[in-house]
C-alpha positions as CSV (number, residue, x, y, z in Angstrom):
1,X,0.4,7.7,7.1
2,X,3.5,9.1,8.6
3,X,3.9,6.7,11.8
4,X,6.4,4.7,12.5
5,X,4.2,1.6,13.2
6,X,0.3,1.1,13.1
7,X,-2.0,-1.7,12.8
8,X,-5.3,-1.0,11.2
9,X,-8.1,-4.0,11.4
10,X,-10.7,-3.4,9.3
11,X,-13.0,-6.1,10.5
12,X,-14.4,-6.7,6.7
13,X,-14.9,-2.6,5.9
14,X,-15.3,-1.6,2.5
15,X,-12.9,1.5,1.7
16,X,-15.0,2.7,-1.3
17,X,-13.8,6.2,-3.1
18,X,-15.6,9.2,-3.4
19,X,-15.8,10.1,-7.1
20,X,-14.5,13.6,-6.3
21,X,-11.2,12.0,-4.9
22,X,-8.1,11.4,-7.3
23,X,-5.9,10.4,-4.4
24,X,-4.6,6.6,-3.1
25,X,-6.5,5.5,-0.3
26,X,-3.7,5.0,1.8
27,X,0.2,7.1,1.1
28,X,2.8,5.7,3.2
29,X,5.5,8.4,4.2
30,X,9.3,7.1,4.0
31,X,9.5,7.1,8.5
32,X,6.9,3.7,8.3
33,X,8.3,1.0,9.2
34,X,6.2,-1.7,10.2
35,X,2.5,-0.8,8.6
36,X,-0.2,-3.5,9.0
37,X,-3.2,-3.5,6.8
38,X,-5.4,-6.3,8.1
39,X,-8.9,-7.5,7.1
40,X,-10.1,-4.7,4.3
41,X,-11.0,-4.1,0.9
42,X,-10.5,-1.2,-1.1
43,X,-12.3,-0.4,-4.0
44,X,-12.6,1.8,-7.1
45,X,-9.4,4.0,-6.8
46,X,-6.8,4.5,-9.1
47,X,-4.0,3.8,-6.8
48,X,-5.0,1.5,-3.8
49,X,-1.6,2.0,-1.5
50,X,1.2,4.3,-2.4
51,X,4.0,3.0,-0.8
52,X,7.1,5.2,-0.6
53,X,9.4,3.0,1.8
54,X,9.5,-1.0,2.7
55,X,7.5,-0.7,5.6
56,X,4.0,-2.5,4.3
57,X,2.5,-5.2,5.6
58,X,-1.2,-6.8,4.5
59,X,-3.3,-9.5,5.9
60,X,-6.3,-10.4,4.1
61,X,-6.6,-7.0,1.9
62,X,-8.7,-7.2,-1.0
63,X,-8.7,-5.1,-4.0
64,X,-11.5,-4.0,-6.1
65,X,-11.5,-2.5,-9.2
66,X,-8.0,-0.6,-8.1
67,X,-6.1,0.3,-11.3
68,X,-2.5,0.3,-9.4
69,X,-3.6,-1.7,-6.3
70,X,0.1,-1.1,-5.3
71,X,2.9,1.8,-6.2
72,X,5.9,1.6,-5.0
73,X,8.0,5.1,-5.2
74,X,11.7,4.8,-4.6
75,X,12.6,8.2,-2.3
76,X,15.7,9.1,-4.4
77,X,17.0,12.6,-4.4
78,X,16.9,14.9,-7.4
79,X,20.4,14.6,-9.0
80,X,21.5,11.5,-7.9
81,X,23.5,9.5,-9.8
82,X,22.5,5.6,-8.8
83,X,24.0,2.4,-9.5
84,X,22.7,-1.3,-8.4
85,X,19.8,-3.5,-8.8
86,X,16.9,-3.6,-6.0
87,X,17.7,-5.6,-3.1
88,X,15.0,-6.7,-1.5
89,X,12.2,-9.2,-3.3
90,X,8.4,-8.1,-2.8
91,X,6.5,-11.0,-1.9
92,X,2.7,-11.2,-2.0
93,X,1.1,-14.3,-1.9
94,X,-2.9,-14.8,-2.9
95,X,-5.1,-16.4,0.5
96,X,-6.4,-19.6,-0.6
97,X,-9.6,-18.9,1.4
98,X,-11.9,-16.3,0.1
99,X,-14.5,-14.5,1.6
């Protein structure tokens, strides 16, 4: 996904991989900045969502048998040299209701 903003309901669908794909099922590029992930499950990947800036967002996603079902890859430039800690605190909370 390389928009800038997108909101994808799933309405209860089943992402379910193909055993011939190695790939996340979903790559954020580092332009998204507001990417909603609502109602979903994705199942049997090795990496659910590859996120590569801040810009996620879920609602009721559901992860099944994921191995990673979340990678977050810092954009940093070859040959950087890089002080600090992380700045901002990733929050995910599990729904109390399940489906």
């Amino acid at each position: 996904i390389k928009n800038d903003s997108l909101h994808i309901i799933g309405n209860g669908v089943t992402l379910l991989r193909d055993s011939s794909f190695n790939g996340p099922a979903f790559m954020l590029d580092s332009n998204c900045k507001y990417i909603l992930l609502d109602s979903l499950t994705i199942e049997n990947f090795n990496v659910g969502i590859l996120v590569i800036n801040k810009g996620l967002h879920l609602k009721k996603v559901r992860f099944k048998n994921c191995l990673a079902p979340l990678r977050f890859q810092p954009n940093i430039i070859q040959d950087t040299i890089l002080s600090g800690t992380q700045a901002e605190t990733i929050f995910y909370y599990r729904d109390s209701l399940r489906r």
